[in-house]
C-alpha positions in Angstrom: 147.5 202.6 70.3 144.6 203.8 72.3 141.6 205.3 70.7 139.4 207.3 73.1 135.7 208.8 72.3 134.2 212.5 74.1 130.7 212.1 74.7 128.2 214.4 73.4 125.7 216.7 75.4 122.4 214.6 74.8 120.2 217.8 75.7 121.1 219.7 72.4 123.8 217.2 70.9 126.7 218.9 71.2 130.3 217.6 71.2 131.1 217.4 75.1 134.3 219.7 75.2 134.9 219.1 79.0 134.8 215.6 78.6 136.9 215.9 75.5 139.4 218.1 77.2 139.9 215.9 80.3 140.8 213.1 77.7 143.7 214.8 76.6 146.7 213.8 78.6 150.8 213.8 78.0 150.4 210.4 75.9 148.2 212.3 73.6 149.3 212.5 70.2 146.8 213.4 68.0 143.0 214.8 68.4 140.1 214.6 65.9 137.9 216.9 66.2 134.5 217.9 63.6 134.0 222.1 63.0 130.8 220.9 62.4 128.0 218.1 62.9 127.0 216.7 59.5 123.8 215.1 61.2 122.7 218.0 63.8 124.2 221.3 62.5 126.2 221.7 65.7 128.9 223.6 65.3 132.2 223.0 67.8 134.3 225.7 69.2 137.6 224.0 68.7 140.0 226.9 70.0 140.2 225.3 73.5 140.5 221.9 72.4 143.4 223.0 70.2 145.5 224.8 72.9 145.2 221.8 75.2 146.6 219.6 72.8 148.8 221.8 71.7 150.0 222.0 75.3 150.8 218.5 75.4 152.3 218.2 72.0 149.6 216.5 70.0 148.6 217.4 66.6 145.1 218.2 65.9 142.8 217.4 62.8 140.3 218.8 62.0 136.5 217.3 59.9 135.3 220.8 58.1 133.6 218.8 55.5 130.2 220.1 56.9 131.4 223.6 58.2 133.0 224.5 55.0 129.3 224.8 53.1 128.5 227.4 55.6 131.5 229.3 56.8 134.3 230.4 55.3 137.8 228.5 56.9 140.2 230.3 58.6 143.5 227.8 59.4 145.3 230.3 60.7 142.6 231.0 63.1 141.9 227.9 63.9 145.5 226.9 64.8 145.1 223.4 63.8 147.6 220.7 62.1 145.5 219.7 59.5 142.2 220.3 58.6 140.2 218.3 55.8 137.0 219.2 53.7 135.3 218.3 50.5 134.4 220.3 47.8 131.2 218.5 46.7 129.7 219.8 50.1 129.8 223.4 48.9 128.9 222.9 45.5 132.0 221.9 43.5 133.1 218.9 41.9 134.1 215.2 44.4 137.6 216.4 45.2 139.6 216.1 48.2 141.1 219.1 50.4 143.2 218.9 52.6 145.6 221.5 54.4 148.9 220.3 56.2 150.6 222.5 58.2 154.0 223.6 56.8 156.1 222.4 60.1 154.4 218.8 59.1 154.9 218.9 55.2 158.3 216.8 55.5 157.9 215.2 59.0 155.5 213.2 58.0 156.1 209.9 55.9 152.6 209.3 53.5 152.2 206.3 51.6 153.6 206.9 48.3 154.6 205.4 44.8 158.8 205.6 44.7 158.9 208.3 41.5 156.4 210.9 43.7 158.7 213.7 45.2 160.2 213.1 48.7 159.2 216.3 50.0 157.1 219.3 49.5 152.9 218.5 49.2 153.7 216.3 45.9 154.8 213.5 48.7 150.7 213.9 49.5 149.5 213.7 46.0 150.3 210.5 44.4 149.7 209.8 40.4 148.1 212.2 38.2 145.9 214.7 40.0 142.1 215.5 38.4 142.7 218.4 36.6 139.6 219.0 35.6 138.1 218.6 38.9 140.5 221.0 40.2 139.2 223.6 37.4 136.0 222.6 38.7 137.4 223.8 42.4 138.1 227.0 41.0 134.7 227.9 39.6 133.2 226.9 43.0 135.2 229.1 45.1 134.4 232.0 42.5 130.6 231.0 42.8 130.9 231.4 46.3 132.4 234.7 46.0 130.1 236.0 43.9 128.2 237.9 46.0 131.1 240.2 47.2 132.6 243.6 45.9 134.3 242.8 42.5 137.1 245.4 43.1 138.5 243.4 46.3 140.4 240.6 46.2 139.3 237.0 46.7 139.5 236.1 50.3 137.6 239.7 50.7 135.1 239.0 48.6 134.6 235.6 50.4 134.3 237.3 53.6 131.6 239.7 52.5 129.8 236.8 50.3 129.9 234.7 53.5 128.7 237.0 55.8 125.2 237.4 53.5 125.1 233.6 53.1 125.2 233.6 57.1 122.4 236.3 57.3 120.0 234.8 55.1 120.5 230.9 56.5 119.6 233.0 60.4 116.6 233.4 58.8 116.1 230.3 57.0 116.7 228.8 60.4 114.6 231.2 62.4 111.6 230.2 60.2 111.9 226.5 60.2 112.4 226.3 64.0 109.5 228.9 64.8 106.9 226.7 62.2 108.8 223.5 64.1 107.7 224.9 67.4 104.1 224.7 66.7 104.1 220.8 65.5 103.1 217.9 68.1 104.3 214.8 67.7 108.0 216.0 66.2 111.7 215.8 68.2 114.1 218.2 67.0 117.8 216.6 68.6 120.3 219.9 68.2 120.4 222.9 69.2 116.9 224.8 69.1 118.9 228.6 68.4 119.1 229.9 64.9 122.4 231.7 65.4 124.7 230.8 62.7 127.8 230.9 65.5 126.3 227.6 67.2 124.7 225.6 64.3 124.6 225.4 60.3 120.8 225.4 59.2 120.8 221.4 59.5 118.1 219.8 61.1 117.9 216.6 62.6 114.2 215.4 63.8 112.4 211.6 65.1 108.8 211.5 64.9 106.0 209.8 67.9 104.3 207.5 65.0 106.3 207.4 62.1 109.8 206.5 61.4 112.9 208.6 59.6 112.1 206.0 56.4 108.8 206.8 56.2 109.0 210.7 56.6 111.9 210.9 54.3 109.9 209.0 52.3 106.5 210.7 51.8 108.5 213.7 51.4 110.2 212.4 48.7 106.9 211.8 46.9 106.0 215.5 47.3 109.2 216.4 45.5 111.0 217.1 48.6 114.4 216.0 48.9 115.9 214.6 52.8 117.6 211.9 54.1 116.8 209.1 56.5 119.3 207.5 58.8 122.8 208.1 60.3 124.9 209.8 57.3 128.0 207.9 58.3 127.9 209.5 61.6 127.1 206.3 63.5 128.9 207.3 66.5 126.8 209.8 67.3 123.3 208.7 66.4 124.6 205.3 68.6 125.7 208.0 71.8 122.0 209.0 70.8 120.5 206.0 71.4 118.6 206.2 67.7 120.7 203.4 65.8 118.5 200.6 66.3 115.1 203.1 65.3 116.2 204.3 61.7 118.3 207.4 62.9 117.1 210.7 62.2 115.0 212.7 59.3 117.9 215.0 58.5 116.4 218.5 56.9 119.5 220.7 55.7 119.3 224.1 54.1 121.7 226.0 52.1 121.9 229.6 51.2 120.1 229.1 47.5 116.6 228.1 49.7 114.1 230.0 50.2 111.4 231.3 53.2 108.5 230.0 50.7 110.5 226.3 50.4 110.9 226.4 54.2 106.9 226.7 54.7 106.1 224.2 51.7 108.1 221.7 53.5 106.5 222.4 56.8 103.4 222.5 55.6 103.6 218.9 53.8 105.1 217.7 56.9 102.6 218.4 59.0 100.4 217.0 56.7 102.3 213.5 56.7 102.9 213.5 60.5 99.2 214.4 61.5 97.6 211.0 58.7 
C-alpha cells in the first residue's frame, strides 16, 4: 500500500486541491480528505476532489470533526463514502459519528466480536453502545436548533439556526482580523477573509519575540483560554515549517462569543506582545 500526501498552499494554508487531484490515479482506492482545518479554520471545497475519485472508483472519507461546529452537514451534498465527526466539538458529550454510505454497509468487513450482527450498521457498533451519551447527542443537536422556527421540523430548524450561527461568527471574524490588522510583530497563517464559505472563525498566529507557549500562556493568566502547539495536526504545521518552533497560538471562536470578548482578548494581547 502506498500512502500519498497533497501539499498545502503555504500563502494562506490551504489544502492544495490541484496537487491533491493530480494524485489521484486508476490505483486509487480511497481519499481522505478534512471539510475543515482544525488548526487554521480553512475550509476545503471537497466537491471536485470527490468526483475525481469517484471517477476512478475510490471511496472518499471525509474529517468534519472541525466543520461540523460551524456548519451544518449535508452527505448527500457532499457525495462522499463516509464522513466522520465528533460530537464533543459542537458541544455534546465524547461520542463518535460516523456515516457509511448504504452501498458500503455490507461490503465492508469491520472488526467485530462473533455475537455482533453480520450486517446492517450493528456490524459497526460492537458491545454495548453509551446510551447516555447518545441521549446526550440528542440534546446537542436540539441546542443547536434552538434558534430556528419551532413549528418546522428538525433539519429546518437547523438550517435557519445555522445560518444565524454563520452570520454572527462573519462578524466575530471581521472584528478579530480588522483589530489583528493593526498589531506589529503578529503572523496570522490562514486565510485573512472573514467569509464563513472559506474559513471557520479559527485563528492560527506565531509571534516575532515570543513563542506559542508563552502567548498561550500569559493569556491563560488573564483568564483567557487558547492553545499552543500543533493539535494533532502535525502534518500540516510540519508542511509549515513551524514544528520545531512550538507550532501556532490557536485562537477559535464559537457562536456563544461575543464582539466585547473579541476586543478583551485583543486588547490583552497586545499588551503581552508589545512587554
Amino acid at each position: 500500500m502506498i500512502v500519498r500526501q497533497a501539499r498545502v498552499e503555504p500563502s494562506d494554508c490551504t489544502l492544495d486541491v490541484e496537487h491533491l487531484l493530480s494524485l489521484i490515479g486508476d490505483k486509487t482506492r480511497l481519499v481522505a480528505v478534512t471539510l475543515a482545518s482544525n488548526t487554521t479554520g480553512s475550509i476545503v471545497d471537497v466537491h471536485a476532489i470527490v468526483e475525481k475519485a469517484h471517477l476512478v472508483g475510490a471511496m472518499v472519507y471525509i474529517d468534519a470533526v472541525h466543520f461540523a461546529p460551524h456548519h451544518l452537514v449535508d452527505v448527500q451534498k457532499l457525495n462522499c463514502d463516509f464522513l466522520v465527526c465528533s460530537a464533543y466539538k459542537f458541544f455534546g458529550p465524547h461520542l463518535g459519528i460516523a456515516y457509511v454510505d448504504e452501498k458500503w454497509l455490507n461490503r465492508l468487513t469491520p472488526y467485530k466480536v462473533e455475537p455482533a450482527p453480520s450486517i446492517g450498521p450493528g456490524r459497526f457498533e460492537t458491545g454495548t453502545q453509551s446510551f447516555e451519551a447518545l441521549a446526550g447527542l440528542v440534546s446537542t443537536v436540539e441546542y443547536l436548533a434552538q434558534h430556528g422556527p419551532e413549528d418546522k421540523p428538525l433539519r429546518q430548524r437547523l438550517e435557519a439556526a445555522f445560518a444565524l450561527y454563520n452570520q454572527h461568527e462573519t462578524a466575530i471574524s471581521e472584528r478579530f482580523l480588522s483589530r489583528l490588522s493593526r498589531l506589529k510583530g503578529v503572523q496570522l497563517w490562514g486565510i485573512s477573509q472573514a467569509n464563513t464559505e472559506v474559513r471557520t472563525p479559527t485563528f492560527a498566529l506565531t509571534f516575532d519575540s515570543h513563542s506559542p507557549e508563552e502567548v498561550a500562556k500569559a493569556l491563560a493568566d488573564q483568564h483567557i483560554c487558547v492553545w499552543s502547539g500543533h493539535f494533532y495536526a502535525v502534518g500540516l504545521v510540519r508542511q509549515l515549517g513551524l514544528e520545531d518552533k512550538g507550532g501556532v497560538v490557536r485562537i477559535g471562536f464559537m457562536h456563544y462569543n461575543t464582539i466585547d470578548e473579541v476586543d478583551r482578548l485583543m486588547d490583552t494581547l497586545e499588551s503581552i506582545i508589545t512587554r
